[in-house]
C-alpha positions as CSV (number, residue, x, y, z in Angstrom):
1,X,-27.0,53.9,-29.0
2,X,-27.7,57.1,-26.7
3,X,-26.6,56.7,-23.1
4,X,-29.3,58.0,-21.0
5,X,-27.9,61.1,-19.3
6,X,-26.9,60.1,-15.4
7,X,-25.9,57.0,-16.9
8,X,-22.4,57.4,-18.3
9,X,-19.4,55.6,-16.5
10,X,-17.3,57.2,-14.3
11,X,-13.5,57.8,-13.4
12,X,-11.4,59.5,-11.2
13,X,-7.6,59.5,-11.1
14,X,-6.5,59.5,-7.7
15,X,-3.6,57.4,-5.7
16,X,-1.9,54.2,-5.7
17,X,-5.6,52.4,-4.0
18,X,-7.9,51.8,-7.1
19,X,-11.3,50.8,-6.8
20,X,-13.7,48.8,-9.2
21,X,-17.3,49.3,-8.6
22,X,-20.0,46.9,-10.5
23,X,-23.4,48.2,-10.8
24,X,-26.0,45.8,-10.9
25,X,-28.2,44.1,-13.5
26,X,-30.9,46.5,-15.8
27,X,-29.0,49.3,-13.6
28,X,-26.3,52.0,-14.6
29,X,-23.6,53.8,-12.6
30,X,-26.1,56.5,-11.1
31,X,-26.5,53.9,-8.2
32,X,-23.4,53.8,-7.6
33,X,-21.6,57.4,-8.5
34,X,-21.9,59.0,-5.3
35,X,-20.0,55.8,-3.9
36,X,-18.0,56.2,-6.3
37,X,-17.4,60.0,-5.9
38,X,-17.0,59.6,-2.2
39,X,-13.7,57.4,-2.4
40,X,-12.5,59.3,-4.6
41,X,-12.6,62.3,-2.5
42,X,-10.5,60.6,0.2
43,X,-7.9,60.0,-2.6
44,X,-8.8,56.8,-4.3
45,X,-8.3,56.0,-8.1
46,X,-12.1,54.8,-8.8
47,X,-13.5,52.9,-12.2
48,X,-16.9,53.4,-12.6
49,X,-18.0,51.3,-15.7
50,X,-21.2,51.4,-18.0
51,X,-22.0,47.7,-18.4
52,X,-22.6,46.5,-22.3
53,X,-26.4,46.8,-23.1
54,X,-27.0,49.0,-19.7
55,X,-28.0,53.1,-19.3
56,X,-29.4,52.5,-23.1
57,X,-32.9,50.4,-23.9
58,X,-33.7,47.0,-22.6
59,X,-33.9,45.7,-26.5
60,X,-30.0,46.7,-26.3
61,X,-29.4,44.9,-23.4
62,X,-31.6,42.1,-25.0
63,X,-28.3,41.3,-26.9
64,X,-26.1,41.3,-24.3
65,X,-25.3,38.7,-21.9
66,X,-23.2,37.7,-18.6
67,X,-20.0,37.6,-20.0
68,X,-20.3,40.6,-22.1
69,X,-20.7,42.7,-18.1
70,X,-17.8,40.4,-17.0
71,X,-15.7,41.0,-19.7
72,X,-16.2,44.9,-19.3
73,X,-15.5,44.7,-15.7
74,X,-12.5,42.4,-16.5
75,X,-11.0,45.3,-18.6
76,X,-11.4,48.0,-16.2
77,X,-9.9,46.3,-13.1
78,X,-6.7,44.9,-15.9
79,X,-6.7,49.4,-16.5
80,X,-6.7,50.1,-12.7
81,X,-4.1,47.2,-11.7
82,X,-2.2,48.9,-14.0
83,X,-2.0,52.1,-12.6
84,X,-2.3,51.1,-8.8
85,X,-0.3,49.3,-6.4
86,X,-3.6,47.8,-4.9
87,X,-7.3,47.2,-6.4
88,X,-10.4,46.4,-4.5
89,X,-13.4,45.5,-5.9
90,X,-16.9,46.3,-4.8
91,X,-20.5,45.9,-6.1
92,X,-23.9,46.3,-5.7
93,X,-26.1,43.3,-6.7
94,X,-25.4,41.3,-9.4
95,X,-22.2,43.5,-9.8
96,X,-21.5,42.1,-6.2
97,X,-22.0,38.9,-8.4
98,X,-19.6,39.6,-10.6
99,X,-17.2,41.5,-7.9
100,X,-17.1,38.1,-5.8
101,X,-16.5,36.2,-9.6
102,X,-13.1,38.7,-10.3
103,X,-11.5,38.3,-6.5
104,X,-11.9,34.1,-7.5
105,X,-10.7,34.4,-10.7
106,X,-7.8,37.0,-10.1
107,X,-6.5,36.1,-6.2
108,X,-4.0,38.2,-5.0
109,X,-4.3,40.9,-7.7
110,X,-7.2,41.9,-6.0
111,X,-6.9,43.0,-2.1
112,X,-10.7,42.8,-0.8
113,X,-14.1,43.1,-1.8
114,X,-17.3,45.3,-0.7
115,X,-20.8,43.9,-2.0
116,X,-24.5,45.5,-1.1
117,X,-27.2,43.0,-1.2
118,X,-25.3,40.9,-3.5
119,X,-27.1,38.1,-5.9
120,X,-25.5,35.1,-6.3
121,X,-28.6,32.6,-6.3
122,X,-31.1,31.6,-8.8
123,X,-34.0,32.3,-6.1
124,X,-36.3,34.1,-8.6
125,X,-39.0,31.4,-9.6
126,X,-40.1,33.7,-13.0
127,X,-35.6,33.4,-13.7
128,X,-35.6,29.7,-13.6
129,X,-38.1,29.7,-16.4
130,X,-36.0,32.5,-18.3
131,X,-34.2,29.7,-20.5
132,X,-37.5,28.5,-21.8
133,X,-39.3,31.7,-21.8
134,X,-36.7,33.4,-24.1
135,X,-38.2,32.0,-26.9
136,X,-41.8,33.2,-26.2
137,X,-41.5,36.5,-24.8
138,X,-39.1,39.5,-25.1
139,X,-39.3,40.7,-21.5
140,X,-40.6,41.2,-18.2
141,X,-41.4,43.9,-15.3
142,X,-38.2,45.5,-14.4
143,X,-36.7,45.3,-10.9
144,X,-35.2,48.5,-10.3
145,X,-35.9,51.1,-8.1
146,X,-36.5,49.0,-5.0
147,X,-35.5,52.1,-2.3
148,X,-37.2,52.9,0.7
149,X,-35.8,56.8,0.7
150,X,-38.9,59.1,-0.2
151,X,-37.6,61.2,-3.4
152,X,-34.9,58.6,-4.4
153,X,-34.7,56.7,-7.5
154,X,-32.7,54.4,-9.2
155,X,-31.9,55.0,-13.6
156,X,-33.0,51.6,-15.1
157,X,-35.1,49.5,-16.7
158,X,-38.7,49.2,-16.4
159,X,-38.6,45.8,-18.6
160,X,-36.3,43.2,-17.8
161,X,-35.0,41.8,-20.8
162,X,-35.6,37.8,-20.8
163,X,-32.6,36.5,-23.3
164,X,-30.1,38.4,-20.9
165,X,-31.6,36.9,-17.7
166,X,-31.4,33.2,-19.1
167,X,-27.9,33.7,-19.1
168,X,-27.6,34.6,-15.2
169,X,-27.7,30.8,-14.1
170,X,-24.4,30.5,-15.6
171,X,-22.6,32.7,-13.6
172,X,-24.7,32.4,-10.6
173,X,-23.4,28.5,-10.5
174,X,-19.6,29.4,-11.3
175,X,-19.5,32.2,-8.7
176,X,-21.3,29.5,-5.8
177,X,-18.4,26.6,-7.6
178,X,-15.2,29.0,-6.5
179,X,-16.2,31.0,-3.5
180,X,-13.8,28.4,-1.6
181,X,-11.3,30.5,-3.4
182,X,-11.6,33.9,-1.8
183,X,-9.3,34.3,0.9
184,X,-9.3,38.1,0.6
185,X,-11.2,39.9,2.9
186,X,-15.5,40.3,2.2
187,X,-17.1,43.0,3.5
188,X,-21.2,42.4,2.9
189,X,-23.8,44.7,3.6
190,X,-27.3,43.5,3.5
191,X,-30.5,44.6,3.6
192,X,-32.8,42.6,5.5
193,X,-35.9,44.1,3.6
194,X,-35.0,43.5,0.4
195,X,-37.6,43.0,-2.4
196,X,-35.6,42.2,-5.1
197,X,-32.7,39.8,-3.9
198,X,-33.9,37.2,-1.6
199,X,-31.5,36.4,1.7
200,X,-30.7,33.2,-0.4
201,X,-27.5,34.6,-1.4
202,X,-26.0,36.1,2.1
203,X,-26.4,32.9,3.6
204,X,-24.7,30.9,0.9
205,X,-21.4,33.3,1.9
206,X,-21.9,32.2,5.4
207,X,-21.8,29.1,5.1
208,X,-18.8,29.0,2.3
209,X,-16.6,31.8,3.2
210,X,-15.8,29.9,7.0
211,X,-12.1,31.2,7.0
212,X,-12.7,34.8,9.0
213,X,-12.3,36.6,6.2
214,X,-16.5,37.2,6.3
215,X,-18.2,40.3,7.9
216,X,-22.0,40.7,7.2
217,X,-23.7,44.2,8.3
218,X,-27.0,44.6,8.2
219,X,-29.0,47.5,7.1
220,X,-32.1,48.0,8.7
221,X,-33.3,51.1,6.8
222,X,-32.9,50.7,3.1
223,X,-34.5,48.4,0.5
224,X,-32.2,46.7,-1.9
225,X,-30.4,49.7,-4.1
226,X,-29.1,50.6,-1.0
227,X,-26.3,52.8,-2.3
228,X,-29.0,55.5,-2.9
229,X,-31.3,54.4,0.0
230,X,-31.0,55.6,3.8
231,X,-28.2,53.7,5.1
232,X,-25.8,54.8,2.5
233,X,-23.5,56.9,4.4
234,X,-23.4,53.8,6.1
235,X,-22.1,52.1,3.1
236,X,-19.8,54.7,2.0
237,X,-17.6,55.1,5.3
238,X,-18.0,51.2,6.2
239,X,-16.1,50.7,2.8
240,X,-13.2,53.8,3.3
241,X,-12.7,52.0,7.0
242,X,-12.3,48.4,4.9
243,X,-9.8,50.2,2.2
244,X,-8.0,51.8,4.8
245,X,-8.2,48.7,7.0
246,X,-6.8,46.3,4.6
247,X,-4.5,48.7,2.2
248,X,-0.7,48.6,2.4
249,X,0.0,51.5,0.5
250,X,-1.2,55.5,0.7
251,X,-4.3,56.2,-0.4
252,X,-3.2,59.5,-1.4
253,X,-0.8,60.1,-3.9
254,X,3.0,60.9,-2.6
C-alpha cells in the first residue's frame, strides 16, 4: 500500500542517547518529525516509526490493531537499545499510550519518558460503543487535525476506523494496571484545550505516578497535536533539557 508522502518514518544516526518517538492513533510521523529532527540536531540517535495501517487508508488501518503499533514500536526501541547506551521514549497521544506501556514493560532499559496530551482513558462515549459498533459500521469522523496554529495541519485520517478503535480499551486498561511500575522519570505536557483527549488521562498520572518522578506542564496555546501547534518549541527544548537532565552518557558521539 502507498505511503502518503510526509508520512514515511524517520531515522537519524546520531550518539550514544537514542530516542523513540510514537505518533498517535489515525496519525503518521509528520506530527512528530520536526521533534524528531530537532533532537537529532543536538546529537541524538532518533527512531521515527510508521505505525502498521497508518500514513496509508483507514480501510488499511481497519486491519490493524493495538498490538500490531506496539509491536512496531517494540521493534524499533529493541534496534535503538542496541545501538545506544541510553533510550528514552516519548509520544504524542495514544503513542504517549504506548510510550508509558514500553517504560512498564521494559524498566531500566528505558531511562525516561516525554508524552504530549497523552490518552490513556476510555473517556470517548462513541469508543465505548466501538466493540459493538464494529459489526455495523466501518468507521467514523476522524480526529485529527485538532491544532490551534493558523496554516498548520496534521497528515491523517478523516475516518476513524471502528475495528481498530475496539481494540484501544485493551491497552488503555493494561497501561492504567502497571503505571505503579514506572519509576523512571515522566515528563507530560498537556494541553488544557484539548478537543480530542479529555483531561481524563493527566489526572489518572497524578494520582498513580506519587513517587516524584511526575512533572506536568501545561500548554496554554495549542490544541491537542501540539507538536505542530504553537507551544511546540516549547515541547522541543522542554524534552532536550529532560534528555540532558536525566542522561549519563554524551549525547554526541565521542
Amino acid at each position: 500500500m502507498p505511503v502518503m508522502p510526509g508520512a514515511e518514518p524517520y531515522h537519524h544516526e546520531g550518539g550514544r542517547v537514542g530516542v523513540l518517538l510514537c505518533h498517535g492513533f489515525t496519525g503518521s510521523p509528520q506530527s512528530l518529525r520536526p521533534w524528531g529532527e530537532h533532537l537529532a540536531g543536538a546529537g541524538m540517535t532518533v527512531a521515527l516509526p510508521r505505525l502498521p495501517g497508518h500514513g496509508t487508508t483507514w480501510q488499511e488501518m481497519s486491519r490493524t490493531r493495538w498490538e500490531d503499533w506496539y509491536a512496531e514500536l517494540d521493534r524499533s526501541l529493541g534496534n535503538l537499545r542496541g545501538g545506544c547506551d541510553e533510550v528514552f521514549v516519548m509520544g504524542l497521544s495514544l503513542g504517549g499510550c504506548m510510550a508509558l506501556r514500553l517504560a512498564e514493560v521494559h524498566g531500566r532499559g528505558i531511562k525516561g519518558v516525554v508524552v504530549v496530551n497523552p490518552s490513556i482513558a476510555n473517556d470517548v462515549p462513541l469508543l465505548k460503543l466501538a466493540p459493538l459498533l464494529k459489526f455495523v459500521i466501518a468507521s467514523v469522523p476522524g480526529v485529527a487535525g485538532d491544532i490551534k496554529k493558523e496554516g498548520a495541519t496534521e497528515l491523517g485520517y478523516t475516518r476513524t476506523p471502528v475495528r481498530a478503535a475496539a481494540s484501544l480499551p485493551r491497552l488503555w486498561a493494561l497501561t492504567q494496571a502497571e503505571l505503579g511500575k514506572i519509576t523512571q522519570p515522566v515528563l507530560v505536557f498537556h494541553s488544557p484545550q484539548d478537543h480530542v483527549v479529555k483531561p481524563t488521562s493527566v489526572r489518572i498520572l497524578r494520582e498513580r505516578l506519587t513517587g516524584g518522578n511526575l512533572n506536568v506542564v501545561e500548554l496554554a496555546d495549542s490544541y491537542h497535536v501540539a507538536t505542530l501547534d504553537n507551544d511546540a518549541d516549547r515541547i522541543f527544548a522542554g524534552s532536550l533539557e529532560f534528555i540532558q537532565t536525566y542522561a549519563s552518557v554524551p549525547l554526541q558521539r565521542d
